[in-house]
N, C-alpha and C positions, 0 to 999 in steps of 0.2 A: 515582541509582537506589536502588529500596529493596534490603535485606540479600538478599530472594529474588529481586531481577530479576537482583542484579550476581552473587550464586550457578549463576543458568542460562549467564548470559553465559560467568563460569569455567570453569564444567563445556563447553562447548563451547570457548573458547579454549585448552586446554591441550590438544586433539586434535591443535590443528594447531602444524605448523613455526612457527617465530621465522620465516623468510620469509613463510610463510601469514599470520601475523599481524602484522606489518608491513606489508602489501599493502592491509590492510581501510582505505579510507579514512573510513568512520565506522561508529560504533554508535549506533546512539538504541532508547530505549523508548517503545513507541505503541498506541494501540489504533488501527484505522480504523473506520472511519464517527463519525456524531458524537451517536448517542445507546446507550443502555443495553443493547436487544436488535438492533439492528444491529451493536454491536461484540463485542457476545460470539455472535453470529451468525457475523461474517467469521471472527473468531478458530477458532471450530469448524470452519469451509469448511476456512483454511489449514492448521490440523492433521493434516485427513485429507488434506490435497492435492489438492483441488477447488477451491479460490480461490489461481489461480496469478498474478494477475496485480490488478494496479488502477489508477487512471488520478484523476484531479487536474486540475483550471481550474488555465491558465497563469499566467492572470494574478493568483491570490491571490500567485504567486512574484513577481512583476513586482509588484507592489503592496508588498510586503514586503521585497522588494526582497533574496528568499534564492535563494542558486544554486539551480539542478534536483538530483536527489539523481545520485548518482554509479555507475553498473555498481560492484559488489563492496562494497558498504555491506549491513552488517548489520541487522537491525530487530528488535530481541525484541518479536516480539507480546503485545501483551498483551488480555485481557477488560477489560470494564468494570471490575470492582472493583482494576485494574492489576496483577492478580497474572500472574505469564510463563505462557503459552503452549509457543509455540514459534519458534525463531528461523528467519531467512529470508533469502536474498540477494540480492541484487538484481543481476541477470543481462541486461536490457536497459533501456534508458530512450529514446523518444521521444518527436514530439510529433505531431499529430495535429489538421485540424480536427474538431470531432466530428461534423460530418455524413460524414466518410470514415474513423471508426475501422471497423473490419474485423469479421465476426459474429464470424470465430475469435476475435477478441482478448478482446470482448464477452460472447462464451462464455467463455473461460476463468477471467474473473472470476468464476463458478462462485454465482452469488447467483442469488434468486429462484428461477424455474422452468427457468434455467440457458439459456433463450434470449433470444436477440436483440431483441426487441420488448420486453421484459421488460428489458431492461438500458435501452433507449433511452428507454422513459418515466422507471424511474426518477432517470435520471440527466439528462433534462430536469427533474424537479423537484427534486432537489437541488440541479444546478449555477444554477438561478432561484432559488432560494432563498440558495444559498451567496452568488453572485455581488450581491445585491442588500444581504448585509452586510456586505460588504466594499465596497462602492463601486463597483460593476463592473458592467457589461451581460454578460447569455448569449443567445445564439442559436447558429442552428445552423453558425453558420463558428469560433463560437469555441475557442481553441486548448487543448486538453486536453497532461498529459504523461503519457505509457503509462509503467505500469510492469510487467516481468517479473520474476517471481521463483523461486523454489527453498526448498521446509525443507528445512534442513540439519542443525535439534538440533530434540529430538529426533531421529531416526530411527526 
């Protein structure tokens, strides 16, 4: 982490208890999505706390062969240029085929014009896009991982 992401990380870990922070079982720094203004897009959503939630092709995990992320994992958001945000925790994880994620969940991801139809196409072109560089097939039974989350730093 650079000087400023492990400085936000601080300034929120010394909030909490030595149990509280013991309990985290991980930190990472990330932006989501995977270009310039979709990541400093999401980043703004999650700041205000409108993008509560976001979701991920299973099988880039299964391919990579990395666990699913863990309920109580921290993630300092970051913009494109990787400067922190705002941190966030992750409060549910499942999994989903995508033709049966739910409009609530869809919605909550709080992007675009914040509905459903809107989330479905985008996320038909990404995950055919994702999935084809990685080595993977998408359609619509393939297995997404939901993710929930909460800011917690700021406030």
């Amino acid at each position: 982490m650079t000087p400023n992401q492990q400085a936000m990380i601080d300034a929120y870990l010394v909030q909490l208890t030595p149990t509280e922070r013991a309990a985290i079982p991980q930190i990472i720094a990330e932006y989501f999505c995977a270009d310039e203004y979709n990541a400093n897009e999401c980043a703004r959503l999650i700041n205000k706390g409108i993008k509560r939630a976001s979701c991920s092709l299973k099988a880039g995990y299964d391919i990579e062969n990395d666990p699913l992320p863990q309920v109580g994992n921290l993630t300092l958001v970051l913009n494109w240029a990787e400067d922190p945000v705002c941190i966030v925790r992750l409060t549910e994880v499942s999994t989903s085929p995508f033709n049966r994620v739910s409009r609530e969940f869809a919605e909550s991801e709080g992007e675009g014009d914040g509905s459903y139809e809107w989330w479905r196409q985008a996320h038909i072109d990404f995950f055919t896009h994702y999935a084809a560089q990685i080595g993977a097939t998408f359609n619509e039974e393939s297995e997404l991982v939901l993710e929930r989350f909460e800011k917690v730093f700021p406030l």
